[in-house]
Structures are given as C-alpha cells and as structure tokens.
C-alpha positions in Angstrom: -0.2 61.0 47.3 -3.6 62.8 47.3 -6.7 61.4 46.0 -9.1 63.6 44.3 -12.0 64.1 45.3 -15.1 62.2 44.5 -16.4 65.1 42.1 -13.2 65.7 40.7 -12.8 62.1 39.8 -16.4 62.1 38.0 -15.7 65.6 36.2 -12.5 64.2 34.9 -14.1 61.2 33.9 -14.5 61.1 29.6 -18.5 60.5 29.3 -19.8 59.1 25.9 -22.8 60.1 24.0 -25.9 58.4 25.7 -27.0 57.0 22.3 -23.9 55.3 22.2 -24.2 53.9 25.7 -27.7 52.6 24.6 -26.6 51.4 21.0 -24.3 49.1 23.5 -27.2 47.6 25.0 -29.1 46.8 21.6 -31.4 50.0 21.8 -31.8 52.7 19.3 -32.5 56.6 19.2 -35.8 55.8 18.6 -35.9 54.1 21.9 -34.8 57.0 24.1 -36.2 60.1 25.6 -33.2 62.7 25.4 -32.0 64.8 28.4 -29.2 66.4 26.9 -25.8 64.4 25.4 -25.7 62.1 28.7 -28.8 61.0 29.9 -31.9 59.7 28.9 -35.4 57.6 29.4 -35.9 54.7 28.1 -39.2 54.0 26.8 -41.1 51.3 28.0 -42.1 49.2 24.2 -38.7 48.1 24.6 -39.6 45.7 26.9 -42.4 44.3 24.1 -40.0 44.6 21.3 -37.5 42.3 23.6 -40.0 40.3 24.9 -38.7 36.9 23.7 -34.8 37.9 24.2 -33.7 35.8 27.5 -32.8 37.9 30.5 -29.3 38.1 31.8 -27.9 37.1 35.1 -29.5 38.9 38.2 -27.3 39.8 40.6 -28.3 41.5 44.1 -25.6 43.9 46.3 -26.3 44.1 49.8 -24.3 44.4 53.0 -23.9 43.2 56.9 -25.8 45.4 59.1 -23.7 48.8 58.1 -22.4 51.3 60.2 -23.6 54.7 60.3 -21.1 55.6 57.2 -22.4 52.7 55.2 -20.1 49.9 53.5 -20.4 50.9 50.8 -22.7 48.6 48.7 -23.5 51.8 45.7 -19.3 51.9 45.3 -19.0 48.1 45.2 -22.3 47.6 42.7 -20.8 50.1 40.3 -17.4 48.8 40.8 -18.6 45.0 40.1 -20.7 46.4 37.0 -17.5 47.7 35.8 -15.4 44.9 36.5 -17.8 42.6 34.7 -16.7 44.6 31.7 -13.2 44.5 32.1 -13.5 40.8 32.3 -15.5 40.5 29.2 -18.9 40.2 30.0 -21.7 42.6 28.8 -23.0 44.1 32.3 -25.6 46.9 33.6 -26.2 48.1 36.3 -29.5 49.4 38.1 -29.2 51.5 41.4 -31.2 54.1 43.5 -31.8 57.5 42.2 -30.6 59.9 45.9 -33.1 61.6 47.8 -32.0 65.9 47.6 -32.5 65.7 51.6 -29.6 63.0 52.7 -27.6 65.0 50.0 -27.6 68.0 51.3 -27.7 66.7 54.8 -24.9 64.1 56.6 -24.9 61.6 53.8 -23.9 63.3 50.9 -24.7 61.8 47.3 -25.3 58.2 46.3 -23.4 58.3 43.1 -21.0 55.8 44.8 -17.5 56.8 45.2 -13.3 57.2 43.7 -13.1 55.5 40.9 -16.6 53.6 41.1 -19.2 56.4 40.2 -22.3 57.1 38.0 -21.9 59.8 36.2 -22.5 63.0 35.0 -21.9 62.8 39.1 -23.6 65.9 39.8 -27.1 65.6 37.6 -27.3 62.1 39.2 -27.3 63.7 43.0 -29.6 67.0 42.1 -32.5 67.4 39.8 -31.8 64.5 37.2 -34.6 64.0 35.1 -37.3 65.4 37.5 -38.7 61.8 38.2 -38.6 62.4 42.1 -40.5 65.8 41.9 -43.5 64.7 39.6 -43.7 62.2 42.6 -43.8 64.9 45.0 -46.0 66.6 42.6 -48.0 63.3 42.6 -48.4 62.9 46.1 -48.7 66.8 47.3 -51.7 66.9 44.1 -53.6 64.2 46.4 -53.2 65.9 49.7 -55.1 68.7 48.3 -57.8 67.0 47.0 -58.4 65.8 50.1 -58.1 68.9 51.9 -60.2 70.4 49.0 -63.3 67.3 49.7 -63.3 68.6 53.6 -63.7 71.8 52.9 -66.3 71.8 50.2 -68.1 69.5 52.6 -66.9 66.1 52.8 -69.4 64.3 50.8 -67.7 60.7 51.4 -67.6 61.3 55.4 -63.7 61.2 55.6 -62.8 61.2 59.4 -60.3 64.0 59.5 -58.5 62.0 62.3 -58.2 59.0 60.2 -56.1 60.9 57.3 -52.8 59.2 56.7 -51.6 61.5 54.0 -49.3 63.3 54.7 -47.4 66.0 52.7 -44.4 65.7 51.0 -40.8 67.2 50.8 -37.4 66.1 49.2 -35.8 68.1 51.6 -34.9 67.8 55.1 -36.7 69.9 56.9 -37.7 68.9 60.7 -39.8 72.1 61.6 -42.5 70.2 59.5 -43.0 67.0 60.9 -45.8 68.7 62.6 -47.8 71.0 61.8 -51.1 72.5 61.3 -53.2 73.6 58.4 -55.8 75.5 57.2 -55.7 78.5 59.7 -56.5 81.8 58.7 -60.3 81.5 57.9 -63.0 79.6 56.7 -61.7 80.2 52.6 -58.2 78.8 53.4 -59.7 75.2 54.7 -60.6 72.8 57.6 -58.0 73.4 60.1 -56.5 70.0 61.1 -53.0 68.9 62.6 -50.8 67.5 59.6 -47.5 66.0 58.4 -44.7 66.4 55.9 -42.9 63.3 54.9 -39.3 63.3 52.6 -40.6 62.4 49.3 -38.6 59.1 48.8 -40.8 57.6 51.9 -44.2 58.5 49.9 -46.2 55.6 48.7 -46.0 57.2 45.3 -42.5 56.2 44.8 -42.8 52.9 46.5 -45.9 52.4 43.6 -43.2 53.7 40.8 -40.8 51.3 42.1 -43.0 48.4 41.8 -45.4 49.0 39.3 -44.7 46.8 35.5 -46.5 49.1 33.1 -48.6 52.6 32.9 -51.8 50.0 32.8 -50.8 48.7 36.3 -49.5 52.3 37.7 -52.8 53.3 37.0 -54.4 50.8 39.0 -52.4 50.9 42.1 -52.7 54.8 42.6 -56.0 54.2 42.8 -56.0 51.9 45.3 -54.1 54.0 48.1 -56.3 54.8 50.9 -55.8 57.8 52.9 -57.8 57.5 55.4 -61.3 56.0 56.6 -64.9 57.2 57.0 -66.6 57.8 60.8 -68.0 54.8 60.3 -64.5 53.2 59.1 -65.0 52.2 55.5 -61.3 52.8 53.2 -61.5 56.1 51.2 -58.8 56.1 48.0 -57.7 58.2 45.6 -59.6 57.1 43.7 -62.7 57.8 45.4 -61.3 61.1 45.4 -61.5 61.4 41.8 -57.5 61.7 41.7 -55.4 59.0 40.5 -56.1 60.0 36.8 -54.4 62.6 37.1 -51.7 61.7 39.7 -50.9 59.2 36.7 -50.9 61.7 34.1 -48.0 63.6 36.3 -45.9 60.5 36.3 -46.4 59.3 32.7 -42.8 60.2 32.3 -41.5 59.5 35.5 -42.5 55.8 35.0 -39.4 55.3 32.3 -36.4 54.3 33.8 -33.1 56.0 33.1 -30.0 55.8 31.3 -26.9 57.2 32.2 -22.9 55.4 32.7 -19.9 55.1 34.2 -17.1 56.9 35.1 -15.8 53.4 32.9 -18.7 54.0 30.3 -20.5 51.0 32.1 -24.5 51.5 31.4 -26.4 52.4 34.4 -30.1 52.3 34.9 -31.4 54.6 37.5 -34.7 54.8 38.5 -36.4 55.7 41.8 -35.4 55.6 45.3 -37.6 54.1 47.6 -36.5 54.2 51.8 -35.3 50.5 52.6 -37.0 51.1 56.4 -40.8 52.3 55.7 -40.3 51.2 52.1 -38.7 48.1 50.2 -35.8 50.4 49.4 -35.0 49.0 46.0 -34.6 50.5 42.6 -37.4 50.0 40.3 -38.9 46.8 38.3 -39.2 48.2 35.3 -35.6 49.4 35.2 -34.3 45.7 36.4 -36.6 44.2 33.2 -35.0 46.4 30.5 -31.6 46.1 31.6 -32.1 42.1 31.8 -33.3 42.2 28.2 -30.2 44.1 27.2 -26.9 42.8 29.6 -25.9 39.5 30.2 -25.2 40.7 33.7 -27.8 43.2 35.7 -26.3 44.1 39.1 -28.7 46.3 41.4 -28.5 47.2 44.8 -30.8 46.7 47.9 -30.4 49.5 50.9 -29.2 48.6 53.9 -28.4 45.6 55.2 -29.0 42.1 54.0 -31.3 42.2 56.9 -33.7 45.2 55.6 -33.6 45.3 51.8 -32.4 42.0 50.5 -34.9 40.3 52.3 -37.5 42.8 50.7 -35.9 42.8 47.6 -36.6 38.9 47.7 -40.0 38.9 49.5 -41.3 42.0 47.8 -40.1 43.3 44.8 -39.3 39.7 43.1 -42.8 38.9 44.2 -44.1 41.9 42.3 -42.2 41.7 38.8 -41.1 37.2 38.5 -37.5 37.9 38.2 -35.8 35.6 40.5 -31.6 36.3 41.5 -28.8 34.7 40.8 -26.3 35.2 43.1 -26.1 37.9 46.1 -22.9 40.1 47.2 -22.5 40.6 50.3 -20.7 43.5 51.5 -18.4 44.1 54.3 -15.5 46.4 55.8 -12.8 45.6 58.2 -13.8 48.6 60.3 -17.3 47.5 60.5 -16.9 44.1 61.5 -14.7 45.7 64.4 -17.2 47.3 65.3 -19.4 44.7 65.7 -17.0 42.7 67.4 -17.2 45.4 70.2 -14.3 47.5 69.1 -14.8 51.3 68.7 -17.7 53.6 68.1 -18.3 54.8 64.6 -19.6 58.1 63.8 -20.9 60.1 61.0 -19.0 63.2 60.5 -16.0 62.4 63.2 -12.7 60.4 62.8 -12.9 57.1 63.0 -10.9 56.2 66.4 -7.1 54.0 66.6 -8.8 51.0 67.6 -10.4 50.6 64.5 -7.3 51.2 62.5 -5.1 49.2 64.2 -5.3 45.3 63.7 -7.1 43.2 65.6 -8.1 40.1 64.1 -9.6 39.0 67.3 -12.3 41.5 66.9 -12.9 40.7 63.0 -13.8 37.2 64.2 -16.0 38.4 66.5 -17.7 41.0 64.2 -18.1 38.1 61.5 -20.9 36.4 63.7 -22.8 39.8 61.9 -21.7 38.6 58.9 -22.5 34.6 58.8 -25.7 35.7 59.6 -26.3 37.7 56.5 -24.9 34.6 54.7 -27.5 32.7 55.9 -30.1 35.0 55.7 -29.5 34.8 51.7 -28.7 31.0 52.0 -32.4 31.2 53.3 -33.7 32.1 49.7 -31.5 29.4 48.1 -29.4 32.0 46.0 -25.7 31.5 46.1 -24.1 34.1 48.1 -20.4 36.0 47.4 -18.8 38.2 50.0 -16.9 41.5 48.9 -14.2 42.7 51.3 -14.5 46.3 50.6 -10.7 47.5 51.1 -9.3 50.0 52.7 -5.4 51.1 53.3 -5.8 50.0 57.1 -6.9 46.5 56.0 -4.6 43.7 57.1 -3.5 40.5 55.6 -4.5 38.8 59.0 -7.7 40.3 59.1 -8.1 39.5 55.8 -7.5 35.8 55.7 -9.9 35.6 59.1 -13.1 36.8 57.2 -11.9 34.2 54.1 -11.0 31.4 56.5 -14.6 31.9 58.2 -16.7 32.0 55.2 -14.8 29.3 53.8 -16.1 27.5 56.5 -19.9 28.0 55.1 -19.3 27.4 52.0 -18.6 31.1 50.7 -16.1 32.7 49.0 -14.9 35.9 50.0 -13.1 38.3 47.9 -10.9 41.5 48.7 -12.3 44.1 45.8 -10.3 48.0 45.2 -12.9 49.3 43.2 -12.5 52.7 45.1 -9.2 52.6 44.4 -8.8 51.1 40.9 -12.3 51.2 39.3 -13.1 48.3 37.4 -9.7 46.2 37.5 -9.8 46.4 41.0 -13.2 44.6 41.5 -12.0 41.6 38.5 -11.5 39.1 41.1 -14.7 40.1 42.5 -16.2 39.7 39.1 -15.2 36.3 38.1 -16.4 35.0 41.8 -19.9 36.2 40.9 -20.2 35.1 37.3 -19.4 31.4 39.0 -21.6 31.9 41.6 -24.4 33.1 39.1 -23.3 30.1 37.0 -24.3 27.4 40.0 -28.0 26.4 40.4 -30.0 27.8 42.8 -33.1 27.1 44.7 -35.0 30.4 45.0 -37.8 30.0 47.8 -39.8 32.8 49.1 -39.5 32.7 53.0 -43.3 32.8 53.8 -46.6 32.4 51.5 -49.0 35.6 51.2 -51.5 33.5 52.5 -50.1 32.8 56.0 -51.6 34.8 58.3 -49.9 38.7 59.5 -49.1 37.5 62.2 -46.8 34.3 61.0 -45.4 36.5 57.9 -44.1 38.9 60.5 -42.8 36.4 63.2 -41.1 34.2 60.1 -39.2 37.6 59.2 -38.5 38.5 62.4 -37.1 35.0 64.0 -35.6 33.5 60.8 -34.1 36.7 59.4 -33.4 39.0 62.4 -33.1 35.7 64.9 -35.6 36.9 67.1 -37.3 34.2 70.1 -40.8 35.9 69.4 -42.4 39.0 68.3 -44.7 41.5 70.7 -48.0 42.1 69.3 -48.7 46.0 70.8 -52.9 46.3 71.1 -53.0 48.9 68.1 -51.1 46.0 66.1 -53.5 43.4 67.1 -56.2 45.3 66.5 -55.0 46.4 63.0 -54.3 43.3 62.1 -58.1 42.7 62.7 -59.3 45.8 60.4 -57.1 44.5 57.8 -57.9 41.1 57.9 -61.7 42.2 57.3 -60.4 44.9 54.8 -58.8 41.7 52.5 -55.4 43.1 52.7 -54.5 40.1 54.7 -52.5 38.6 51.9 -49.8 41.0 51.3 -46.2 40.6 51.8 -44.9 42.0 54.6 -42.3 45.3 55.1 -40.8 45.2 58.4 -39.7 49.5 59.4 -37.3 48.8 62.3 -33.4 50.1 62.5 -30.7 49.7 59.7 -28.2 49.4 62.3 -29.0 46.4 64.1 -30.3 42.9 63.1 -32.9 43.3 66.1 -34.9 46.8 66.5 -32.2 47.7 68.9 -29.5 49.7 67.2 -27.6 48.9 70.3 -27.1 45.3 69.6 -24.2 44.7 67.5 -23.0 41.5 65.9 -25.7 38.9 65.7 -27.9 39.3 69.3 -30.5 36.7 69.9 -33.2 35.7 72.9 -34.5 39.2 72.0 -38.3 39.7 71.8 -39.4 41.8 68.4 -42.0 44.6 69.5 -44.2 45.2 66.6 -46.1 48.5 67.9 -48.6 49.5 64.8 -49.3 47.7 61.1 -50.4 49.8 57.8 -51.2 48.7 54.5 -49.6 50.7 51.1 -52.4 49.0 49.0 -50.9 50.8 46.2 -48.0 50.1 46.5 -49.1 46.0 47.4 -47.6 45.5 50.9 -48.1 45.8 54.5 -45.8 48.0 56.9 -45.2 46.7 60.0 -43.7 49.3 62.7 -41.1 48.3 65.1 -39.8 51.5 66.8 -40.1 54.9 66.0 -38.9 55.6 62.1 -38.2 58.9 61.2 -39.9 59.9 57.7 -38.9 63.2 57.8 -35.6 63.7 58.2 -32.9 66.8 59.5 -30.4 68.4 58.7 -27.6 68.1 61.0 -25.4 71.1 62.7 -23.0 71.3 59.9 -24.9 69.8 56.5 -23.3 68.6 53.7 -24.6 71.7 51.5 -22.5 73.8 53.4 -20.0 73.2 51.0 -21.7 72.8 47.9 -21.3 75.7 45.5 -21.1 76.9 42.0 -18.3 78.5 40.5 -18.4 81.4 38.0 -17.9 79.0 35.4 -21.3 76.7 36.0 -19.1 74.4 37.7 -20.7 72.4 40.4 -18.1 72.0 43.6 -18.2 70.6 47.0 -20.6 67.9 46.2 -19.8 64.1 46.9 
C-alpha cells in the first residue's frame, strides 16, 4: 500500500479555526493577532494575566548523535504532543520555526512528518508570519549603519578589520560567503571584504529566542558588539544609534505563534535558532505561554543530546527559570547501526542492505552512542525516556536489545509509530513520559557562570562529549584574555563543533574517547548572553546541493502548493 506523501497527508488533514485552537488553551480573541483562519500571535499580557496559574510539565525531545537524515526528533515531538491528547492529557507543543535555505536545499521542511505534522504544512515551511524576515530585516538594518558610520567618517574609530557583522540571508546561497563591498566609487562606501550569514545563525534570532519581554529585547540588541575600535574598545549597536529601531522591526516578531496539528494538537512556533553556532532551541517566551496554558509543553532541542539538550539546559533554562521534567531521547534502528560500524548513511541516496537487514550485534554496538546521551541527561538530574522511532525494517531482536540495554541504566525505552499512526501510535510513548515527568528530579546546571572559560568549556567538553582535554589554539587563549577584561567572563558557554559526532570529529561514531577537544577561536553574542566557542570550521552560510529540494516544489493552477515536504 502507498503512503501519501507528507504534503498530501497535511492538505488532507481537517484544520480548525485558530480561535478555537486558542479557546482550548484558556485564551481568547482578544488575546490573538490574526493571520488568517489558522494561524496566529499570541500576545505577550498573556503571560501577566496567567501569571499565578502553575506551569505544566516540561518536557525536552532530543536525539543520539543523528545521522545525516536526522531521527527524527520534530516527527516524534509532534507525535508525543499528540499522543498526550489521545491519552487524556491537555498537551502543547513548542518547536522550531524552518529556515527557507535547508527547505529549499537537502533537508526539506521541518514540519515533521506522515501522520505527525504541524500544519497548515506549507505556511509553516515558507513565509509564515514573517518573523524570520523582520530578523533579517533586523540584522541587514545594522549592517548598514555601520557601513553608513565608515563612510560618513567613522566618528567612533571602528577598525574595519575588527567588524564581525556580517550580512544576512535566509537562503542558501554559497557565492556570498565572501565577498566585497562598497566598490564602484567613493558615494557607494568604504570598500571592505565582507560576509553573508543564513539568517537563522544571526545573533538577532538567537536574542528573539532568548529574550522574556520587549523591555529585555530592547536591552540585549543593544548590547551586540560588532566590532572594536583601533585601539580595541567594544562598539554596539547601540553606540551606533540602532537598536531602537532594530526593536521597533521586531515588535511583532517577538510574539510567539499559534498554529495545530494535523490532530488539532496546539502548536507554538516561534524562531529557529542553529543548534551549532547557536543554542538551537525554540523560543522562551513561546515555552512560558504554552506552560501557563497545557498541562504538558513538549519542545524540541536540535541535534543531538550532545549539541542542543545540553544548551537547552545550560543556556536557555539559565535565561527564562523553567527547569524540565523529563527528556526523550530519540533513536532509530538504522542509526544505531550505523554507529555500530555498519553502513554509510547518506543524504539523498538509498540507504544500503546492511542497514536493513538485522543485525542485532551492530544495534548493541551502536547503543554505546546512545547510553551516552542517557547519561549526558542523567548529568542534569532530569529523568530520561527513550523513543524507538520505528520503521518497517525494525526487528523484534533489535528491538528488545536497545530495551534490554537501557533497562540496564535505569531507562525505559519505548517503540513509538507516530509516523505511521499519529497520535495512537506514540500512546505508549506518552504514558512513559507522563511517569517519568511524574518522578522527582534533581535539576543541576553542569558548570557555574562564574567558573572560569576555560573550566566551562573543558566541563562541556569532557563530561558531555567524553573528551581527555581540550586544546587551547593561541587566538582562543588570547580571546579568552580580551573577554575576561571585557567582563563577559561570566557567560554560559555555546560549544559550535559537528552534529554528527559526540567529539569534533564527524568521523568518530558511537561514543569515541582519549580524544583531545581543539577549541580554535572564542566570541561573545552579548546580546544574545553567551559565549561561542569554535571547534572546527562551521558553515554559517550554507549551499544548495546538485539537485535541491526546490526542484520540485511548485504551484498548481489552482494555488495549490506541491512538491514540498
């Protein structure tokens, strides 16, 4: 039998009136910003109004160290939404808005997938509300007013060389990685070489992500620097005389967003932050009102548990209080093969016979990947849950190894068809979380802001990635010096290194250890509130690849969207 496809499921899907969604939740017309019948913002008095209602469970889906296709955590964090509803509990969820470049590029949308989707499917993986162009807008509004200050003659002293600003896209686009600007004569600027980032890696939308009210929005714009003087003093926006008015572009972007379902489940979706350079989590302020208005909030952190649980914890519950109650952890047969040194798994080609063929052997191996991502949530003292996300090549042996092994740390693990059978089919998975949630927890932070950089980094690194010691490059060291004397010395930390590999190596499978953790540079998103630590070369721009994903995205005579998934 043929499955439809992952836009046909979501245009077939039967969407409710967004006020009805909201009414669901507690909240009234009065508390919405319309976009159309099926989406809207939510406004942010909602969160005074609720002030003294208690918050719901909090409930955090991540993954082993994925495989270039992903595990998929957005599928099973819609699907367990949706099957805390069909066991009776009143559930959210909160996820990642998609960037336009991985949509139109290799990846494809982020709406997750069969029969566990947000819908309407295709206003979720193209323009939405706008929220991620007024960031671009934002961003690209403070690049000019610093390429504006040059050219009418650099009053502050910004060192041209010392701009960290770069442009932004939210499309793919490698031809502007590098570039340079201002040619053509002395009306059209200071020439300089220059940058483009995607959007979703601009510190913008790492500030929206974090930020708890306009008041504090405000505040952090203008404390991104963008570059230093000649003699090395911090210049901001606002120094520029810009983060008024970057604010006044996102004074609507700042509300979170409502939408559902393919199950009418409501869904909260609100910026998109990369989980490498970034925290890659969806935002605070979406996570509050939904924990004022569920009993059950499940959001999603990118990557593995490795990458964005470990900011989620360290960073984002730093940021807005809210502490977790239980975390999912997600894996596939295939990957865990894969780990446990069986096949080669790549985007956009077959998967090979030895990865569809049992071998329960190589799932044992694989689960080293896994036990370690078990413990690296054990490490924050939230109780952990692992989905098996199924798929027809599954086993019964293979199967009962992953449950026999987590057993054997204390974890459940649950087989979950979400894909398959929407909400029903993640109801075991359900009821394991709402016991997990329901046991008390010990939530610690794994390092204080006030250790020094180097011990934040080198606790990340060895007790989270099991490095034996991190490598301190000189332009490291000597940042750490400038922002030491700077006083950003107490931030957390945001470690940009591979998804692919618990080290910086996306070579080493399974769990490697003995390895040394090169840190090569260190910046500071003072906006935003954290540091960036760079371990390898990450690409913030990326490209398209021979054959994109928008080849096949089109519109029929009708209006209808096709091709898209």
């Amino acid at each position: 039998m043929s499955v439809p496809s992952d836009i046909e499921i979501a245009q077939a899907a039967t969407l409710l009136p967004i006020t009805e969604i909201a009414k669901g939740l507690g909240l009234s017309g009065d508390d919405l910003e319309l976009y159309g019948k099926h989406k809207a913002k939510v406004h942010l008095d909602v969160l005074e109004r609720l002030k003294n209602r208690p918050d719901g469970k909090y409930i955090d889906v991540t993954a082993i160290t994925p495989t270039p296709l992903g595990e998929g955590k957005t599928t099973t964090t819609v699907g367990l939404g949706m099957g805390l509803c069909h066991i009776g509990k009143k559930a959210a969820i909160t996820i990642r808005q998609p960037s336009l470049g991985p949509v139109f590029g290799i990846k494809g949308g982020a709406a997750g997938g069969g029969y566990s989707q947000v819908v309407p499917m295709e206003d979720f993986n193209l323009h939405f509300t706008g929220d991620i162009h007024a960031i671009g807008a934002a961003h690209n509004l403070l690049a000019a007013f610093i390429d504006n200050h040059l050219h009418h003659g650099n009053a502050l002293g910004l060192a041209p060389h010392s701009i960290t600003w770069n442009r932004v896209l939210d499309i793919s686009d490698r031809a502007l990685r590098n570039v340079v600007i201002g040619l053509g004569g002395k009306i059209d600027g200071v020439p300089r070489e220059a940058h483009f980032d995607i959007t979703v890696a601009s510190e913008v939308m790492a500030i929206l992500a974090l930020t708890t009210s306009l008041a504090d929005l405000r505040a952090r714009l203008g404390r991104v620097i963008v570059g230093a003087t000649h003699d090395g003093r911090p210049v901001t926006a606002e120094d520029l005389g810009c983060a008024g008015a970057m604010a006044v572009l996102l004074k609507d972007a700042i509300m979170p967003n409502l939408v559902q379902t393919v199950e009418n489940t409501p869904a909260f979706v609100h910026c998109g932050p990369f989980a490498n350079i970034a925290h890659g989590n969806s935002s605070v302020l979406a996570d509050q009102i939904a924990l004022k208005t569920a009993d059950y909030v499940v959001t999603e952190s990118g990557f593995g548990a490795d990458m964005g649980m470990e900011k989620f914890m360290n960073i984002k519950c730093r940021h807005s209080g809210l502490r977790p109650d239980a975390v999912v952890i997600v894996a596939t047969i295939r990957a865990l093969k894969m780990h446990g040194g069986v096949g080669r798994i790549v985007a956009g080609k077959p998967l090979t016979e030895d990865l569809l063929k049992e071998n329960v052997g190589a799932v044992e191996a694989g689960c080293q990947n896994l036990l370690k991502q078990i413990e690296n949530a054990q490490q924050f003292g939230v109780p952990a849950v692992v989905c098996i996300n199924a798929f027809p090549t599954d086993t019964d042996a293979e199967v009962a190894a992953i449950k026999r092994l987590c057993a054997g740390v204390g974890v459940e693990a649950v087989t979950s068809t979400h894909w398959a059978h929407g909400g029903k089919g993640a109801a075991d998975l359900a009821r394991a979380v709402v016991d997990a949630a329901e046991r008390p927890g010990k939530f610690q932070f794994l390092y204080a802001v006030e250790a020094s950089i180097e011990d934040k980094i080198r606790t990340v690194a060895q007790k989270i990635y099991g490095a034996r010691d991190v490598d301190f490059a000189p332009p490291a060291k000597a940042a750490i010096q400038r922002l030491v004397a700077q006083g950003h010395a107490n931030l957390p930390v945001c470690i940009a290194k591979t998804h692919l590999s618990l080290s910086h190596d996306p070579k080493l499978l399974g769990r490697p250890g003995g390895f040394t953790f090169p840190i090569r540079d260190i910046k500071v998103s003072a906006g935003a509130g954290f540091l960036y630590a760079l371990a390898g070369d990450i690409r913030t721009m990326p490209g398209l690849p021979s054959r994109p994903a928008g080849e096949k995205v089109d519109l029929t005579a009708d209006g209808t969207v096709v091709g898209l998934f």
